[in-house]
C-alpha positions, 0 to 999 in steps of 0.5 A: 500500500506503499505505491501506486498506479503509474509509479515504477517499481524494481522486481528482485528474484533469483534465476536459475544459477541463484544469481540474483535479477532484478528489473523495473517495472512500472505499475499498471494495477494493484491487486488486492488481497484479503490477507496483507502480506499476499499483497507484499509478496505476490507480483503479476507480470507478462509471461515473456517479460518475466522469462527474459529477466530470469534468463529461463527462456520459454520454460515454466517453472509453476503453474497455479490452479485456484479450485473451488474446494480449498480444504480438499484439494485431492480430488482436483490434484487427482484430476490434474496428474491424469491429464499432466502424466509429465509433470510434478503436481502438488496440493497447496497443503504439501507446497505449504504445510505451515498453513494447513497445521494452522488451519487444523488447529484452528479448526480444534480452536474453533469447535473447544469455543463452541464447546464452551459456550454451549456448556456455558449457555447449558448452565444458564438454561438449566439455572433457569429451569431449575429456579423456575421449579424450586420457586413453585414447588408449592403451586406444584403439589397443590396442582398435583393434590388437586388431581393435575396429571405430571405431564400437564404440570411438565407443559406449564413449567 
């Protein structure tokens, strides 16, 4: 968020032999991510432009691949390698395994939080049950001596 259109900007990475390239580029559009740091570390440029300065020539190093269904990622993995028999294809959970332990563990976060606020709002609703009863145990008996059957009872509480 440190630039904007029309300003020029310098692209550094590494080619093939870990020497390090860079090249200027001047800026056309800005992306924007939900997350801050995809902003800071993800460029988009012409195919040729980007072969030249890498000095790889018309080689691909990665292809992408957004699907649909983020948290099981095999079956469209599955379907790639079937079409793609020469190439290597990898899940986004094995190309970062940091972010799928996280997304694990924040899905056991998540579900020890529901199981706290239900336990917590279970004993709110039991507190409150159990007062309605203790503060009308004579308006039951009577109810019960003058002949009212248990489940009517049950129903009115």
């Amino acid at each position: 968020r440190e630039t904007r259109l029309g300003k020029r900007i310098v692209v550094m990475s590494q080619d093939p032999e870990n020497a390090i390239v860079d090249r200027g580029f001047r800026i056309v559009g800005i992306f924007r991510a939900e997350l801050e740091n995809r902003e800071e570390s993800i460029v988009y440029a012409g195919r040729d432009v980007v072969q030249a300065m890498l000095g790889v020539g018309s080689d691909i190093s990665e292809i992408a691949v957004l699907g649909h269904e983020y948290r099981t990622p095999e079956a469209l993995t599955t379907r790639i390698r079937a079409v793609a028999t020469d190439f290597e294809v990898l899940s986004w959970l094995k190309l970062d395994p940091y972010l799928a332990t996280m997304m694990q563990v924040m899905d056991g976060f998540v579900l020890v939080w529901m199981v706290v606020i239900f336990l917590a709002l279970s004993f709110g609703l039991v507190n409150t049950l159990m007062m309605a009863i203790f503060e009308r145990v004579r308006e039951i008996g009577l109810m019960r001596a003058l002949g009212m059957r248990p489940s009517a009872i049950v129903y009115q509480i």
